[in-house]
C-alpha positions in Angstrom: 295.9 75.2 177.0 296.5 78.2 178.8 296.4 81.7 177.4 296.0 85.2 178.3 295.8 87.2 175.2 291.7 87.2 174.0 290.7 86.6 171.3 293.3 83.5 171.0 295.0 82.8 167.9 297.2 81.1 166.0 301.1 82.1 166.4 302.6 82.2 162.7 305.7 81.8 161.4 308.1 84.5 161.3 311.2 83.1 160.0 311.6 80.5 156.9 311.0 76.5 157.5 312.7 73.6 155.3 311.0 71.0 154.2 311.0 68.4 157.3 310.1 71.2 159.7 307.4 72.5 157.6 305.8 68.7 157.1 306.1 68.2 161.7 304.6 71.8 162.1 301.8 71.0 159.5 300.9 67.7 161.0 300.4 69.1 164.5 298.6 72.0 162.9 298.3 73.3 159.4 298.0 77.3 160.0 301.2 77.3 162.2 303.3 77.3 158.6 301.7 80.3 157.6 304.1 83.5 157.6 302.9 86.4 159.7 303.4 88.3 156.6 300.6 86.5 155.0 298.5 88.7 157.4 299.9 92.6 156.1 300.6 91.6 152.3 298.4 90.8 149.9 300.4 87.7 148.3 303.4 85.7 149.5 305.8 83.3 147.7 308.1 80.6 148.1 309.4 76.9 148.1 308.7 74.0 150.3 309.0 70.8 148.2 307.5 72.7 145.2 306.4 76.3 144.6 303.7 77.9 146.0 301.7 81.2 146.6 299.4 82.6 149.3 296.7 85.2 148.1 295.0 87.1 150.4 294.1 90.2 147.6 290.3 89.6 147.1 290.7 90.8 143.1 293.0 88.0 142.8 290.5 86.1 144.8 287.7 86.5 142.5 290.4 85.7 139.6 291.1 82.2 141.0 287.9 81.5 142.9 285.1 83.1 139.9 286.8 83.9 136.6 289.1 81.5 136.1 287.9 78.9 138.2 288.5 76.0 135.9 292.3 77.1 135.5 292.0 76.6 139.5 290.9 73.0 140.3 291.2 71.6 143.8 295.0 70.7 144.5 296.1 67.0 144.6 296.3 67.5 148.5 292.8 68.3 149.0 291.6 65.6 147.1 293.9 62.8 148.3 293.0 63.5 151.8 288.9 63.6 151.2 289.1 61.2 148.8 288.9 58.2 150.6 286.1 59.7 153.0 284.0 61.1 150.3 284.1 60.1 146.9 284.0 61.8 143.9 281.4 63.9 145.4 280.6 67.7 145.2 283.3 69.1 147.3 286.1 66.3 144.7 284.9 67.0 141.8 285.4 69.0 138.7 284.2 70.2 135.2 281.5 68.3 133.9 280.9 65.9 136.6 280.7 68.5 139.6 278.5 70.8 137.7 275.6 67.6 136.9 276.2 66.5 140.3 275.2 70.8 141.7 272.6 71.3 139.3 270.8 68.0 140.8 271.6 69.0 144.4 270.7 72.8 144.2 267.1 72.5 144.4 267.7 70.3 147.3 269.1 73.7 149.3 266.3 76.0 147.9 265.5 78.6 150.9 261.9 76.8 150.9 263.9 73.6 151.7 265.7 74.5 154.5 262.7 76.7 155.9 260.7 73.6 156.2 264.1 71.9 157.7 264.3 74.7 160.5 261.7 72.8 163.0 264.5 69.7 163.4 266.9 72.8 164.4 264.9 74.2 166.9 263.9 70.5 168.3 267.9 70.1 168.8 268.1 73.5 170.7 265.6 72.6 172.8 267.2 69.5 173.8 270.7 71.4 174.2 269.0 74.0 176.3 267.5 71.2 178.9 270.7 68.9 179.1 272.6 72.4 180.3 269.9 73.2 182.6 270.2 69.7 184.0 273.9 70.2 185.0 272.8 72.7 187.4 274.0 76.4 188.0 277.9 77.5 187.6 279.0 74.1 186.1 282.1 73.7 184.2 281.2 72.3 180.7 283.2 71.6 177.8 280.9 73.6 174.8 282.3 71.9 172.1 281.4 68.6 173.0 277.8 70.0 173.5 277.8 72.1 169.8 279.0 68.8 167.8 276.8 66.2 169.7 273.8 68.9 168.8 274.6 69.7 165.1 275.1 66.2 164.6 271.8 65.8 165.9 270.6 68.3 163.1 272.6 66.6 160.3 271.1 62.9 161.1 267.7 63.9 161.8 267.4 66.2 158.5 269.3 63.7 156.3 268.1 59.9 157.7 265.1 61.8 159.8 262.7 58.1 160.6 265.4 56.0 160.1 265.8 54.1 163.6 268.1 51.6 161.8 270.9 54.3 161.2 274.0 54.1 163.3 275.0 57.5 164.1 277.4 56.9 166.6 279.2 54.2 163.7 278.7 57.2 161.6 280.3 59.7 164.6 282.7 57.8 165.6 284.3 56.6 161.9 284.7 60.4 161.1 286.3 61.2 163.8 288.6 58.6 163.7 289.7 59.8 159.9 289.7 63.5 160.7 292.4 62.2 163.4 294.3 59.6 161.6 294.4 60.1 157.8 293.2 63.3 157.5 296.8 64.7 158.5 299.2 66.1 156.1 302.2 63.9 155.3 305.2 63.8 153.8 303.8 61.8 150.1 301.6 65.0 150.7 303.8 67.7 150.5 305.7 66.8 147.7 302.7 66.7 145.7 303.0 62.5 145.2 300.4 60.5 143.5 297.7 59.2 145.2 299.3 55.3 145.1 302.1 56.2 147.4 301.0 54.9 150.2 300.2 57.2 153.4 300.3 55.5 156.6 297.3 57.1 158.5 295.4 56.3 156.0 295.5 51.9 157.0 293.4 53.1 160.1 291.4 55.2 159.2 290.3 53.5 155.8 288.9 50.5 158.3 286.2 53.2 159.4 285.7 54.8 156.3 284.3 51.4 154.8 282.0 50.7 157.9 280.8 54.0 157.4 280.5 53.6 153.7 278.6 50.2 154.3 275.7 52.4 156.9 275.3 54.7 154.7 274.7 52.5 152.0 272.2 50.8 153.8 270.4 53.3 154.9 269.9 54.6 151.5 269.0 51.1 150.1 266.0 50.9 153.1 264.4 54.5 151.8 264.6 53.1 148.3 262.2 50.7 149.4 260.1 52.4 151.8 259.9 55.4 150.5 259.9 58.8 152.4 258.6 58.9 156.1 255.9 61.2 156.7 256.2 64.9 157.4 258.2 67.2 155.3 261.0 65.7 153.1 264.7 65.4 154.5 267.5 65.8 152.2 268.3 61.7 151.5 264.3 62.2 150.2 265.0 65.5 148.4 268.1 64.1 146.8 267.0 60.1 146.0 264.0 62.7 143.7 266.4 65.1 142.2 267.5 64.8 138.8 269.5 66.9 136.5 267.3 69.6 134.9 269.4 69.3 131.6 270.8 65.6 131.1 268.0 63.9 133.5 270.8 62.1 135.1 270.2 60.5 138.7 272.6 59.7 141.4 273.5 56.3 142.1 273.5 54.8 145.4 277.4 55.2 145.6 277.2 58.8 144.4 274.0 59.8 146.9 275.9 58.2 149.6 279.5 60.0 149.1 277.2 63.5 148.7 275.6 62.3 151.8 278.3 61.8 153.8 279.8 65.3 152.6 276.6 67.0 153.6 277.1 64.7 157.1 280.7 66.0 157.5 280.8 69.5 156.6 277.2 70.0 157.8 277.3 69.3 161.7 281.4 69.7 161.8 281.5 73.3 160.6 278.7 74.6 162.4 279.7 73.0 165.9 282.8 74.8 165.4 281.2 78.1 164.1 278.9 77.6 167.8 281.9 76.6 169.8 284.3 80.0 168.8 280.8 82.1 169.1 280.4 80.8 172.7 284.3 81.1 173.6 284.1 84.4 172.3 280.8 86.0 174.3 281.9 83.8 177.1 284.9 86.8 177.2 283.3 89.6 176.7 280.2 90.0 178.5 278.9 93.1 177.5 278.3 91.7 174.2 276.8 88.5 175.2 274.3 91.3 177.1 273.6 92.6 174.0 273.2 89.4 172.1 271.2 88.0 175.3 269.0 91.5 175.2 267.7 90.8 171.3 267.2 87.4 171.9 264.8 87.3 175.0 262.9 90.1 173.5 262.4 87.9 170.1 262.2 84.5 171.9 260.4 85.7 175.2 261.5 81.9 176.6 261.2 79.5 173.8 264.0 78.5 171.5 264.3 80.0 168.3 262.4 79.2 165.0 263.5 79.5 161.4 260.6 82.4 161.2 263.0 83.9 164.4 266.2 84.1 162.6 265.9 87.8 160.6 265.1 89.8 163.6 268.3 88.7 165.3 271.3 90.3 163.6 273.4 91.0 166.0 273.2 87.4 167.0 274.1 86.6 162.9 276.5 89.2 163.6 278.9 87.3 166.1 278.6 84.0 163.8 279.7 85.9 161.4 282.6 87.1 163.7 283.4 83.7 164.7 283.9 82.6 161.2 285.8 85.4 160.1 288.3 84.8 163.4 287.9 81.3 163.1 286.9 80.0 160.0 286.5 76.2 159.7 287.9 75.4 156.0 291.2 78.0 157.3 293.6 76.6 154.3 292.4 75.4 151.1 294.5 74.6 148.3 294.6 75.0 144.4 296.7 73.8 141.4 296.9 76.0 138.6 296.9 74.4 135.6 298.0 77.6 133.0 300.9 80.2 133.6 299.1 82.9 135.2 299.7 86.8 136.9 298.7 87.3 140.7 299.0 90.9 141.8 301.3 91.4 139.5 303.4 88.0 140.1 304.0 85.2 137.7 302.6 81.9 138.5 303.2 79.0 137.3 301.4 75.4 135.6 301.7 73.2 138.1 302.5 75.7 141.2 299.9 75.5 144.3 297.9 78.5 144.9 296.6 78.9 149.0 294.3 80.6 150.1 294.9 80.7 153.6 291.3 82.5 154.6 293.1 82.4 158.3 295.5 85.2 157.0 292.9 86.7 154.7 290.3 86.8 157.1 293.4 89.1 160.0 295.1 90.7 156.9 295.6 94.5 158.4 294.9 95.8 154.5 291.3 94.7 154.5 289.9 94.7 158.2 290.3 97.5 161.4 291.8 95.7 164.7 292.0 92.2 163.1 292.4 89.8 165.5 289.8 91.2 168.0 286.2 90.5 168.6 284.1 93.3 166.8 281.1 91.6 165.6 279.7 95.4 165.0 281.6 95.1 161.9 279.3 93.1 160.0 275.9 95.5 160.7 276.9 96.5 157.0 277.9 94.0 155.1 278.1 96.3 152.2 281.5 97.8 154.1 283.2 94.4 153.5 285.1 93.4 150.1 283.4 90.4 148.9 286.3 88.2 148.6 288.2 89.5 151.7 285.6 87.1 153.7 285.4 83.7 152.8 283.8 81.0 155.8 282.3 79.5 153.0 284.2 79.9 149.1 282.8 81.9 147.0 282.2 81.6 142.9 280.2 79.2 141.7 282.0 76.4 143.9 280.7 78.5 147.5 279.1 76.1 149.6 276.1 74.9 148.6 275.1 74.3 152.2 276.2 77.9 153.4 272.2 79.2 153.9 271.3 75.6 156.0 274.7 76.2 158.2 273.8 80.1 159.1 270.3 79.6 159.8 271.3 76.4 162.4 274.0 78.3 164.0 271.1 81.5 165.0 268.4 79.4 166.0 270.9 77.4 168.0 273.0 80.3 169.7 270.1 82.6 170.2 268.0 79.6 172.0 271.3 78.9 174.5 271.9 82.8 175.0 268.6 83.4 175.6 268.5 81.0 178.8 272.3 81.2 180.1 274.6 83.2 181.5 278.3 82.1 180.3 281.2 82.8 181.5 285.3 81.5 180.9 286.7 78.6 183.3 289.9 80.8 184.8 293.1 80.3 183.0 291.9 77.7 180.4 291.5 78.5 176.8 291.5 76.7 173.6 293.8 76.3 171.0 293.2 76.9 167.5 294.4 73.8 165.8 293.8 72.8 162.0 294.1 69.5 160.8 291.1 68.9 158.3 288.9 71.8 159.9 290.1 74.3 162.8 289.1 73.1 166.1 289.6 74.0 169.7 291.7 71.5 170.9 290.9 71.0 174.3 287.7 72.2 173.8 285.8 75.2 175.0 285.3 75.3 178.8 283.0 77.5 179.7 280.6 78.1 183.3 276.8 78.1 182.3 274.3 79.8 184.8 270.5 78.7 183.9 268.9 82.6 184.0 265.0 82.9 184.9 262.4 82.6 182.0 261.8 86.1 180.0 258.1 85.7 179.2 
């Protein structure tokens, strides 16, 4: 798509949409019914189908996202869309069976965990770095292809790592197919219909689901009998041991592979996008991608990055951080409140949806200076920034439980590619912010990449 304005971004709505318009915008991209005003107020209300509320007012945040969470469960939406794919799994569930299913998990995603996970990170940088440097200088290449096809790397190797049996194209390919077939909003959808109505999209993209379902499975049933490989523990190892600390409960193979495939989803998907916007975005301004290139050469002097690396590159956190607050993966998500309630001083209620369109939140001029431009600067104090005005990965005791794993991959991973090319935009061709399950660039992230000389 072309564009001029940079950073790109989504245009919102800034007149009302009935019903039929609001389900055709939706299905060619979610974030294109939200209201501009979602962006200067700090909660918006209205109709479509049923009644609903956007909250962008981080008190009310914490309200719906911390102290009253269990008033606030997942909408019907959400969970008929992901259902399919993943089960009654983390992300699904509520009350008593998500809280066994995080207290087995957690220890799973101590910091010592993922430390000793940060050596299959670097491994994948180093293999991103040498297939760019084989293109040769000042070659057109699409970044986003490049980011998923290396975080998917990370996600199979630390979650199957010795598994030569695993299909991980099957597994590729049959998530792909339901992020582009069911996983769109339809009509059944918007007027909050049960889950037996049936949704077309969902016929094709259910055959993949159960192929990948049947991997998977498989894959778990082989460690089961062989035991871990040698080397440190991956997760399916960390997880097949875990138990929970107060009922001793284990996971079954259906429940360990539906946690699995969550982990596989959201863990390659939302940090190829968090790379792909933090390469679009130095690949505009270059004075930044100096700066970033400046700290990383002087860390890395010309190896890739190591989890040990990470903490003495901030700036480099900083424009990840930027990236997901511009371009957060999970832009939209949905609650149902279950008990009358007051929002900023509004009456919501049972049975209304609640948004939380962290898009809006993330651009709203009441919490953030020059919004919808690049200022990664912003985040060298993180003590300056509301804690629920940014939200790339939830908050409460529901924030993702894979947040630290995702940051520490996206650093050693950006800082490794800045640190041995120079990138720049392909003239007149931008991407466009599209959300259908997670917000991609549709038609990718073109960018030139120039191999620089090793800094030793």
């Amino acid at each position: 798509m072309v564009q001029n304005a940079f950073p790109v971004r989504v245009p919102l709505v800034t007149e009302p949409m009935g019903l039929w318009k609001s389900l055709q915008t939706a299905r060619r991209n979610v974030l294109a019914i939200l209201p501009e005003i979602a962006t200067r107020q700090p909660m918006v209300s209205g109709k479509t189908g049923k009644r609903w509320h956007m909250v962008m007012d981080p008190d009310a945040l914490q309200h719906i996202l911390r102290e009253r969470l269990p008033d606030y469960p997942k909408s019907d939406v959400t969970k008929n869309l992901l259902r399919p794919a993943i089960g009654e799994s983390l992300f699904i569930a509520e009350g008593a069976e998500w809280m066994w299913q995080r207290r087995t998990a957690a220890p799973s995603f101590s910091h010592r965990n993922m430390t000793a996970l940060a050596p299959v990170m670097t491994a994948a940088a180093e293999r991103a770095v040498q297939r760019l440097a084989a293109n040769g200088p000042k070659r057109a290449i699409n970044m986003f292809d490049e980011m998923v096809q290396t975080t998917f790397e990370v996600i199979s190797d630390v979650t199957f790592s010795g598994d030569d049996a695993f299909d991980r194209d099957g597994v590729h390919d049959a998530i792909n197919n339901y992020i582009n077939t069911a996983g769109k909003i339809s009509l059944p959808d918007m007027l909050g219909m049960p889950d037996w109505v049936p949704r077309l999209g969902r016929i094709t993209g259910d055959r993949a689901l159960t192929e990948m379902q049947k991997i998977a499975d498989s894959a778990i049933d082989r460690r089961r009998k062989s035991g871990p490989p040698k080397g440190a523990p991956d997760l399916l190892d960390l997880l097949l041991a875990g138990a929970d600390p107060e009922s001793g409960r284990t996971m079954s193979t259906e429940e360990l592979r539906d946690n699995l495939l969550t982990f596989i989803v959201a863990g390659h998907e939302t940090t190829a996008l968090s790379l792909s916007w933090a390469l679009y975005l130095v690949a505009g301004d270059q004075e930044r991608q100096d700066k970033a290139r400046a700290e990383a050469q002087v860390v890395l002097q010309g190896r890739c990055a190591t989890g040990d690396d990470v903490p003495k590159l901030p700036y480099i956190r900083q424009i990840i951080d930027e990236a997901l607050r511009l371009y957060p993966p999970a832009a939209l998500v949905s609650r149902t409140a279950l008990k009358d309630d007051i929002l900023c001083g509004r009456q919501v209620r049972r049975k209304d949806t609640v948004m939380i369109p962290i898009y809006a939140l993330h651009r709203n001029h009441l919490l953030w200076d020059q919004p919808d431009s690049f200022v990664p600067e912003r985040f060298a104090n993180r003590k300056d920034i509301p804690r629920y005005a940014y939200l790339p990965f939830g908050d409460g005791p529901r924030i993702c439980i894979g947040a630290s794993f995702a940051l520490q991959e996206a650093v050693i991973i950006l800082a490794s590619l800045l640190s041995s090319f120079r990138f720049t935009p392909v003239s007149g061709v931008s991407p466009d912010p599209v959300m259908i399950l997670t917000l991609r660039p549709e038609g990718g992230v073109w960018v030139m990449s120039e191999p620089l000389p090793r800094v030793h």
